[in-house]
N, C-alpha and C positions, 0 to 999 in steps of 0.2 A: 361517519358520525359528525353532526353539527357542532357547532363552535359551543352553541349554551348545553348540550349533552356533556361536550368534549367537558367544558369548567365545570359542571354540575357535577361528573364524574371524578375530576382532580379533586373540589372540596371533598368527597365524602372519602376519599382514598384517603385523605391528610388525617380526616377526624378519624376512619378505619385505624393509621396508623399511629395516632396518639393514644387513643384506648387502648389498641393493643400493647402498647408499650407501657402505659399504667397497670394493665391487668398482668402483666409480666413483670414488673416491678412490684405490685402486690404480691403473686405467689410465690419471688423468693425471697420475697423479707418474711411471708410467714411461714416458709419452707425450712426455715430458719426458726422458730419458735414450736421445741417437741411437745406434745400433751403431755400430761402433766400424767395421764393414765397407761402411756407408754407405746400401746395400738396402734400397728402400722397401718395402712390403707387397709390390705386385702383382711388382716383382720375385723377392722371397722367394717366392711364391707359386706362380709359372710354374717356378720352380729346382726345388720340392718335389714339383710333377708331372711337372716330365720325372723326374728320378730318380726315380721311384716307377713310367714307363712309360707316365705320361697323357696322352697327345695329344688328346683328342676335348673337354675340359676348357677352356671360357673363361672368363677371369679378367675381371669387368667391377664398374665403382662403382655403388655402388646408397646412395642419400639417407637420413640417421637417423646420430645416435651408437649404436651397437653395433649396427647393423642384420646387421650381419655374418651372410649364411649362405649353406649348399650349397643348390644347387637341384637336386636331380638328375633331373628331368624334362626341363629344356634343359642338364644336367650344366652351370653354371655355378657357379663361386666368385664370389659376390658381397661383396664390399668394402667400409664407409662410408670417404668421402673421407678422412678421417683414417686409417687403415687404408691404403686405395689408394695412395695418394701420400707416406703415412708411414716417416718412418727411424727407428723408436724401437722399443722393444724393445715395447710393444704392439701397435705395427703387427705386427711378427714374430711376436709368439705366438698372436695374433688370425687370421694370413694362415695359417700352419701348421695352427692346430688347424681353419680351415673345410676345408684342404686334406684334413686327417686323414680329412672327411669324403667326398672326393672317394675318395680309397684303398682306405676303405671300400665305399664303393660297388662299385670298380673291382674288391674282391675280394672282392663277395657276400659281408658279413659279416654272418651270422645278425641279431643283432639289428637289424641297422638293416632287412635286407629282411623282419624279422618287423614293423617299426615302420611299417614303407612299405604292408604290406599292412592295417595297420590304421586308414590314414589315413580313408581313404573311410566307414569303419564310426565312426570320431570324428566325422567333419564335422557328422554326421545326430545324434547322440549328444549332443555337443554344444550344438548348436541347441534339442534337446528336455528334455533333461536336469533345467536351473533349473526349469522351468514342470511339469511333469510331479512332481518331490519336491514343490514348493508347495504343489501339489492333494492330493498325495500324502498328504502330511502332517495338512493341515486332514483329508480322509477320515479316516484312520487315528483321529483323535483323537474318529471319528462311530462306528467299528467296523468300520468299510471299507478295510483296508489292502494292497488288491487294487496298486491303483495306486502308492502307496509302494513296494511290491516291482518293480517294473518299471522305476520311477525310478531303483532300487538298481541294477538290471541296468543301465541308461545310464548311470549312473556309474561302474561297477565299467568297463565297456570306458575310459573318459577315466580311470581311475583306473591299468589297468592301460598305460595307452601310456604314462602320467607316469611308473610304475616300468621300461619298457624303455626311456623314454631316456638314464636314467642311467647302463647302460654304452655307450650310444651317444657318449655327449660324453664320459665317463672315458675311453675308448678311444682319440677321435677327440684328445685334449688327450695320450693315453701317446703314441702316433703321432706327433704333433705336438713332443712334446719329444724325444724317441728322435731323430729328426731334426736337429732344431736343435741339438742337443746333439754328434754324430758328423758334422753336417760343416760343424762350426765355425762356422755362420751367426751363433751368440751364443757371445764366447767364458766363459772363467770368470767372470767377474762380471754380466756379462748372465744367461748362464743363470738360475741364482737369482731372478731379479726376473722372468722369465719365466714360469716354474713358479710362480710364487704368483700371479700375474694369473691363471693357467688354472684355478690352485686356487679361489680366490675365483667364479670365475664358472661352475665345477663346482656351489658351492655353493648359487647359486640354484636346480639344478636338486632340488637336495638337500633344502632345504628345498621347496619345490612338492611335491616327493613324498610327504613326511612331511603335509604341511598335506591332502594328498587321498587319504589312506590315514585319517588319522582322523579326517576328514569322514566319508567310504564308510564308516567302522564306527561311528559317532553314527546316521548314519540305520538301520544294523541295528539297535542296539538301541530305537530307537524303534519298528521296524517288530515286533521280538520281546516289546515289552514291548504292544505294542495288540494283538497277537495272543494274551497269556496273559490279559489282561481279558477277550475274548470268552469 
């Protein structure tokens, strides 16, 4: 890894870890504040697919603080206990926005079944990816930047699933409040504290994507600039 990769990588790790430590200091101060309607997650959760026409949808607890996700291979909403058995306004905006993801699904929403189809092409991408720019790289700096370029290609696929998540969870978090918000699950003063938790953890996604978009263009120009030496 080059020196301006190397610090490019340190910034975005710092800003990774300051978001994440806002968006965890968000979810337990309103983890901390019960609805006012009583409704624990998995209840909220089961309310948001029947009215949305979900029956085939199991709502089940799955272990970890924010573990929280869709699975839509066995179409379950999974839950962390806090969440599951939660009456606080992060249990509700946590339980709605995985739901969002269920509705999603439910109506073949472009991006996510373009994100579904790219899963299997990341997995492999992934695995190869670090090890492949390494080699890449050291090449590249012999005249050989055969392999650098092929790295870039494994990265550009992980780079580009990173930028189609983001209107997958912007979507699944609009979904998610549009909801809470029309039928009254959070009244006036909940809402508010809702929408800035989803905000907040929008955010990580936000940053991710930023941190791998100028990764993927640091190793272009390494890869452009060992090729005008030749």
């Amino acid at each position: 890894m080059t020196p301006g990769i190397m610090l490019v990588s340190l910034l975005f790790i710092g800003i990774s870890f300051i978001v994440s430590l806002i968006l965890k200091g968000k979810f337990t101060k309103y983890s901390k504040i019960p609805l006012a309607n009583g409704l624990n997650g998995k209840q909220i959760a089961e309310k948001m697919l029947r009215e949305n026409g979900i029956y085939d949808v199991q709502v089940t607890s799955s272990q970890g603080f924010l573990s929280d996700h869709y699975n839509p291979i066995n179409k379950t909403v999974n839950l962390s206990p806090d969440v599951y058995n939660g009456t606080s306004i992060s249990a509700a905006a946590v339980a709605a926005h995985e739901c969002g993801h269920a509705v999603q699904h439910a109506t073949a929403y472009s991006w996510l079944m373009m994100r579904s189809r790219l899963v299997p092409i990341v997995q492999v991408s992934s695995n190869l990816v670090n090890f492949v720019l390494l080699i890449g790289v050291v090449l590249a700096a012999t005249g050989r930047p055969g392999l650098l370029l092929i790295g870039i290609g494994l990265m550009a696929v992980t780079v580009l699933f990173t930028l189609i998540t983001l209107p997958v969870e912007f979507d699944a978090s609009k979904r998610a409040l549009t909801w809470l918000e029309n039928t009254n699950v959070t009244n006036n003063t909940e809402y508010p504290k809702a929408k800035d938790a989803l905000k907040w953890a929008a955010m990580t996604y936000v940053v991710a994507a930023l941190a791998a978009v100028v990764t993927l263009v640091q190793y272009i120009m390494i890869y452009l600039g060992s090729r005008d030496r030749n």
